[in-house]
C-alpha positions in Angstrom: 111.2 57.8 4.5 109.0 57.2 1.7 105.5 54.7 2.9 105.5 51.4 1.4 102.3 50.9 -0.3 100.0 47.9 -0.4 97.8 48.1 -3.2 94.1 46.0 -3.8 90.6 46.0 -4.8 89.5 46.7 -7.8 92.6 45.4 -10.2 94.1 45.8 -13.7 94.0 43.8 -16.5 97.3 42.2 -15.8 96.0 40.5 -12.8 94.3 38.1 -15.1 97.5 36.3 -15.3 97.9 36.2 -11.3 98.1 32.2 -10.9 99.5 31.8 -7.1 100.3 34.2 -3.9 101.8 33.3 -1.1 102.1 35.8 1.5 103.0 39.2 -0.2 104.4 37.3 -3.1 102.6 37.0 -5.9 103.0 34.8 -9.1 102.2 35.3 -12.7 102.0 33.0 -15.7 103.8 33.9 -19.0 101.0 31.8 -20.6 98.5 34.1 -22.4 94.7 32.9 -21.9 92.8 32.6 -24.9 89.2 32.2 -23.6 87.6 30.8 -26.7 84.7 28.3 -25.7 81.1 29.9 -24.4 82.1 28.9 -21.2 85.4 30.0 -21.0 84.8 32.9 -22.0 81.6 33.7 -19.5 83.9 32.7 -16.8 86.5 35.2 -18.0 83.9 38.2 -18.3 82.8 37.1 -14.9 86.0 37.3 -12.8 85.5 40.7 -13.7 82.1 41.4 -14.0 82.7 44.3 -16.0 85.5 45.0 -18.6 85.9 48.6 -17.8 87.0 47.8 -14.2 90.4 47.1 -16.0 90.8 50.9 -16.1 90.4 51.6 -12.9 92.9 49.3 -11.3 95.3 50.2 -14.3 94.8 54.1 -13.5 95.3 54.0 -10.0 98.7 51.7 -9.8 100.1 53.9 -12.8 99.1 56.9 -10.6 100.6 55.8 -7.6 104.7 55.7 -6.4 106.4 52.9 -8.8 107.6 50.7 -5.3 104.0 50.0 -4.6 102.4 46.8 -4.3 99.7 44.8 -6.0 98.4 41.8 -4.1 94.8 40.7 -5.4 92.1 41.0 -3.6 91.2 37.1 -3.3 94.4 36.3 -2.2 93.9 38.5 1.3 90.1 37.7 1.2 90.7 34.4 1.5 93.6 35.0 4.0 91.0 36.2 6.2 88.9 33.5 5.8 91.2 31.4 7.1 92.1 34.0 10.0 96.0 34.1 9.7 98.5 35.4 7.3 97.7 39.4 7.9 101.1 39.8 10.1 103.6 39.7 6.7 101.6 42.9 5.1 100.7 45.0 8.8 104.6 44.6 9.5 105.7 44.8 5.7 103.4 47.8 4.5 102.5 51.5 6.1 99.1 52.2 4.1 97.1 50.6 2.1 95.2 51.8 -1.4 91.8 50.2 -1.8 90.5 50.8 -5.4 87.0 51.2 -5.7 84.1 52.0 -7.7 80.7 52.2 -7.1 80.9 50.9 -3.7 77.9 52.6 -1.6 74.5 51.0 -3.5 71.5 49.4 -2.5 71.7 45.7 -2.6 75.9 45.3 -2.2 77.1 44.5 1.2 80.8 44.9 1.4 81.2 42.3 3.7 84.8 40.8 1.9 86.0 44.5 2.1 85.4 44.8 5.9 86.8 41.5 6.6 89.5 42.1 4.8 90.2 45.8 5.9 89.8 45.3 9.1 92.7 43.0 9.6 94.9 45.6 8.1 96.5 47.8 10.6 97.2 51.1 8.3 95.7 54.1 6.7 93.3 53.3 4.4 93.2 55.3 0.8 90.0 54.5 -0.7 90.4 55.6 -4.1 87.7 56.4 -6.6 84.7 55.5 -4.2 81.5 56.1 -5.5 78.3 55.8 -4.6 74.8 55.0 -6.7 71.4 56.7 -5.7 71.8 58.5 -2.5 67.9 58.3 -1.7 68.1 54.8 -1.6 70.8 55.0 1.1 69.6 57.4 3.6 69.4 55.1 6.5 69.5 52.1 4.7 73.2 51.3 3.8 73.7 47.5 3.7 74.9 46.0 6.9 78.5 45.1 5.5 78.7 48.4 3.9 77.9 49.9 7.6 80.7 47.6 9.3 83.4 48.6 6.7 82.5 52.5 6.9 82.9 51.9 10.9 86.2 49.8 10.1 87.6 52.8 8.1 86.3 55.4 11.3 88.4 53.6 13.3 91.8 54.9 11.6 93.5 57.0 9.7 91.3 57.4 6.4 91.5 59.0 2.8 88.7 58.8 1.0 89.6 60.0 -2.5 85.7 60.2 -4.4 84.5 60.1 -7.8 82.3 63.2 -7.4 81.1 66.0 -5.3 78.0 63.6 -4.8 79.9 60.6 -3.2 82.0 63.1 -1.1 79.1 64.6 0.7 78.0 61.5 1.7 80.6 60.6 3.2 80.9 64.2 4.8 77.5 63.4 6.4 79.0 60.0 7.6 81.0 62.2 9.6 84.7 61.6 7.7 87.4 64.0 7.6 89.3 63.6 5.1 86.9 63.3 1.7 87.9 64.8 -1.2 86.8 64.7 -4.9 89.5 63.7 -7.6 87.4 61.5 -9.6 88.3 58.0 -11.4 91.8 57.2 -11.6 91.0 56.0 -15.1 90.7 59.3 -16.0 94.1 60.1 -15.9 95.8 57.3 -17.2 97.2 58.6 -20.9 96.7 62.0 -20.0 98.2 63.4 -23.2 96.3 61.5 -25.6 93.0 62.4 -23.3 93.9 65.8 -24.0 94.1 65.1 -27.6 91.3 63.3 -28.2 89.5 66.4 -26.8 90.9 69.3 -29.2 90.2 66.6 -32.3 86.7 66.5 -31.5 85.4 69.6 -33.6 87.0 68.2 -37.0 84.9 65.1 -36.4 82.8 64.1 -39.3 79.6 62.4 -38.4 78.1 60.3 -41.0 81.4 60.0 -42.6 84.0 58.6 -39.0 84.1 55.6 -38.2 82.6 55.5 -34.8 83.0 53.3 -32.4 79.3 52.3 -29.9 78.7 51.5 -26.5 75.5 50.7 -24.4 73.5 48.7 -23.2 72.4 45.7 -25.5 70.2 43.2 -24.6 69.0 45.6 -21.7 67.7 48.4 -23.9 68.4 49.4 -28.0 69.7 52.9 -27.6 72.9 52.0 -29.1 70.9 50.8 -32.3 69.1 54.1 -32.5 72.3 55.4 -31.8 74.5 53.4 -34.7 71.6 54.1 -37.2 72.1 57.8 -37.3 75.6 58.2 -37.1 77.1 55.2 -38.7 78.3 55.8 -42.0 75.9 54.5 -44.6 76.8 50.9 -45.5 79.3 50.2 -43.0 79.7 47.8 -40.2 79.4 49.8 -36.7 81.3 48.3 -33.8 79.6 47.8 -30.7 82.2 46.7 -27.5 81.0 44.6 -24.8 81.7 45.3 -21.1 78.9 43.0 -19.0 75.8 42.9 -21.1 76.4 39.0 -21.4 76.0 38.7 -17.8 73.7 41.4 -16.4 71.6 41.9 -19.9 69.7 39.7 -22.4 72.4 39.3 -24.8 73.2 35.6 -25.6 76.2 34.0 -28.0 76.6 30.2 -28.8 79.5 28.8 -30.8 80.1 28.5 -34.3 81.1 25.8 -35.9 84.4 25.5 -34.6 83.1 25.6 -30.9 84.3 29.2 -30.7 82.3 32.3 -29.8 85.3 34.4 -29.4 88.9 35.4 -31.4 91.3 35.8 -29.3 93.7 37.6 -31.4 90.9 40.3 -32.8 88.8 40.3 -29.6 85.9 39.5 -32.2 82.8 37.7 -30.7 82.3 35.1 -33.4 79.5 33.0 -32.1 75.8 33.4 -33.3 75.2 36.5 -31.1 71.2 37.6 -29.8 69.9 40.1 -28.0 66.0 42.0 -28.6 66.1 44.8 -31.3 68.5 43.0 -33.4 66.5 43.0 -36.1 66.1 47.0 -36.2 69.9 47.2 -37.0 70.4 49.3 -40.6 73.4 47.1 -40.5 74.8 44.5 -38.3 77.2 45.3 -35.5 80.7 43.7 -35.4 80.6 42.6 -31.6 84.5 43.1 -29.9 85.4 42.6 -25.6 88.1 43.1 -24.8 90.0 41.5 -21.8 93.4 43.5 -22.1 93.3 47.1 -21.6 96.3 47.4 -24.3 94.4 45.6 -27.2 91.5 47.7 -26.7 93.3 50.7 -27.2 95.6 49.5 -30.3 92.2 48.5 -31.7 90.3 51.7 -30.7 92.9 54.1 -32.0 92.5 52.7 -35.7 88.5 54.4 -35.4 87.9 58.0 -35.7 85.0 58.5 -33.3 83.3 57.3 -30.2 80.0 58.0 -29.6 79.4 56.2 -25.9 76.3 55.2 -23.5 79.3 53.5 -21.1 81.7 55.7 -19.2 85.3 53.3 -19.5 84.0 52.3 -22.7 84.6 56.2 -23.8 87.8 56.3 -21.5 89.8 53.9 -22.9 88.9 55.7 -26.6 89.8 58.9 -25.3 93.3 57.5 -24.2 94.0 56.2 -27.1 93.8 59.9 -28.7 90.1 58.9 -30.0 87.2 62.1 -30.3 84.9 60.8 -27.9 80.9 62.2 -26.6 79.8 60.3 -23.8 75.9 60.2 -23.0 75.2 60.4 -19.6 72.8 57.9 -18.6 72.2 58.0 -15.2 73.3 59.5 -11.9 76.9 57.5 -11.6 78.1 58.8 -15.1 76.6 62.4 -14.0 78.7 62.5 -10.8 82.0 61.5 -12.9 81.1 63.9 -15.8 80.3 66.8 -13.8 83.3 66.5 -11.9 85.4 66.2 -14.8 84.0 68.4 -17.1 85.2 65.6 -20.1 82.8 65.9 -23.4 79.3 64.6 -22.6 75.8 65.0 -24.0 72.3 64.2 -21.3 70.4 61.4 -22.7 67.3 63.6 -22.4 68.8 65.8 -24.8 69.5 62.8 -27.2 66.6 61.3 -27.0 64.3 64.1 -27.8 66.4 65.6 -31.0 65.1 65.0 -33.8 67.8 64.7 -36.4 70.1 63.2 -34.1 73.0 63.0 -36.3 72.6 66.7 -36.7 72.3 67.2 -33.0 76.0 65.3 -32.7 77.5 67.3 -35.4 75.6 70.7 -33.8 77.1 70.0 -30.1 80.6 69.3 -31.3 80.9 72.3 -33.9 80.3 74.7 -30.3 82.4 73.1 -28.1 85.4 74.9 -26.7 87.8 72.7 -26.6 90.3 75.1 -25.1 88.1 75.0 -21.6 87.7 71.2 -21.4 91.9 71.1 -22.1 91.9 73.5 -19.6 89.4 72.1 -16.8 90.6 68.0 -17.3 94.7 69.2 -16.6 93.4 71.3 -13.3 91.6 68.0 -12.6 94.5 66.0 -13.2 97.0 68.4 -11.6 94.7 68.1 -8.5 94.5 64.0 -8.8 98.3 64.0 -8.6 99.0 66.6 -5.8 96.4 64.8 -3.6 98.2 61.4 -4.0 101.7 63.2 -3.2 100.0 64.7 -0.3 98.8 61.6 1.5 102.7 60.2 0.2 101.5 57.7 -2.4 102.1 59.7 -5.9 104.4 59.7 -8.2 
């Protein structure tokens, strides 16, 4: 008999339109939001905290048997606060899949994942767990991070990691069952992934329309980047994913009180952020809050050149070339393990044509080996799940 499956954590985008639970039962409006104002739209971006989470909770419930279960995460965290209402999903549900990210860093105690774990009597799937500078853990995890780790030790666990890095750390924690598969993201789409891949040598820099990602507000690489490989006297687009909350990028309304078009996912407010004034032209400024209106939008470009891992995902499954940069140890982890098209930032930043660099590293690229290595990924992913009884 097949196990039913609870799923939580990190969710989709359609839970933005989760308005009630009760129990296992949760409802949804059929009203759209439109989060238009400055402050409705900082308090959409920070439900999420970051836009690209969308793909992870998207990949992993595509991923997963159809009859499973989404039940948000507030909804049985704040069952637990209250101490009652766990008996419905430990008599209802035989294992649970907890989608993470980068859940093992300095200065996050998982203290609403232990609670809430904890009162679940099942196997726990942690899926696409992660973990962010190891040195900075060694004997020094967060104390909620160090409850929930001896929560999961406690039962039958599947840790399902984003790297080989992540998975030896939690070998050294002393779990058994730890394997690499990477991001679930990864293989949502997985033809057009495949696609975008074998397009990437007929890419014309200078001449595609590329799409940016980065960091803005918290450094200017994407402007460095945008000035070299935008073509000459275009607009370059630059997509949001938390740089209004985490980074020194500001927007205030226009004159219609808006800083945001619902319909184009155009910021249209008077946007800041430092460097702005080195732009060769302008960036058009898009977030996105619905994973599908990212990808309809991202498919009409013909490049991405990206300094954000989901940012490049959600191109690549919409059939778009992408090069990610790698800049810093997560996106390494993820990269490696996947093998997907990537450039080091120390490589970028010391060429010194860098639009020649770009057009250099995609001319040598054999694309027949990255087809090759991302479907024995993927063909892993899935056999993995179906192993533990929760794939398709």
């Amino acid at each position: 008999m097949r196990p039913r499956i609870l799923v939580t954590g990190i969710p989709g985008h359609y839970t933005r339109l989760a308005n009630g639970a009760h129990g296992s039962s949760v409802s949804y409006s059929e009203r759209q939001k439109q989060p238009e104002t400055k402050e409705e739209f900082l308090q959409e971006l920070s439900n999420i905290s970051n836009t690209g989470n969308y793909l992870i909770g998207e990949g992993a419930l595509r991923a997963l048997a159809p009859h499973a279960k989404q039940v948000p995460f507030w909804h049985l965290y704040n069952l637990s606060k209250s101490g009652s209402g766990f008996d419905e999903f430990n008599a209802n549900f035989d294992i649970c899949v907890f989608t993470c990210a980068n859940l093992l860093r300095k200065g996050l105690s998982a203290d609403a994942e232990a609670d809430v774990l904890s009162r679940l009597n099942m196997p726990i799937v942690m899926l696409g767990i992660g973990l962010q500078n190891r040195k900075d853990l060694e004997n020094n995890l967060p104390e909620g991070t160090k409850r929930l780790l001896a929560v999961l030790k406690e039962r039958e666990h599947y840790f399902l990691t984003r790297g080989y890095e992540s998975a030896g750390f939690l070998k050294d924690q002393g779990f058994s069952f730890v394997r690499p598969t990477g991001c679930p993201s990864v293989y949502f789409m997985p033809d057009n992934m495949r696609r975008s891949m074998r397009k990437l040598p007929s890419v014309k820099i200078g001449q595609a329309k590329t799409i940016f990602s980065g960091y803005l507000g918290g450094n200017q690489d994407a402007i460095v980047d945008a000035n070299a490989l935008a073509p000459q006297d275009s607009v370059p687009p630059y997509v949001v994913q938390d740089e209004f909350l985490h980074f020194d990028m500001k927007v205030e309304p226009n004159d219609e009180g808006r800083v945001y078009d619902s319909a184009s996912g155009r910021m249209i407010g008077d946007l800041t952020y430092p460097g702005i004034e080195r732009e060769n032209q302008r960036f058009e400024v898009r977030t996105f809050f619905d994973n599908n209106q990212w990808r309809g939008w991202a498919s009409s470009m013909d490049f991405n050149f990206g300094r954000r891992f989901h940012g490049s995902i959600i191109a690549m499954q919409a059939a778009v070339p992408s090069l990610m940069v790698a800049v810093d140890d997560r996106m390494r982890e993820m990269l490696g393990f996947t093998g997907l098209p990537a450039v080091d930032i120390t490589e970028v930043d010391k060429a010194e044509n860098r639009a020649e660099f770009v057009a250099d590293h995609l001319s040598q690229l054999n694309t027949s080996e990255l087809v090759d290595r991302y479907s024995d990924r993927e063909s892993a992913f899935r056999t993995t799940l179906r192993e533990i009884g929760i794939g398709l």
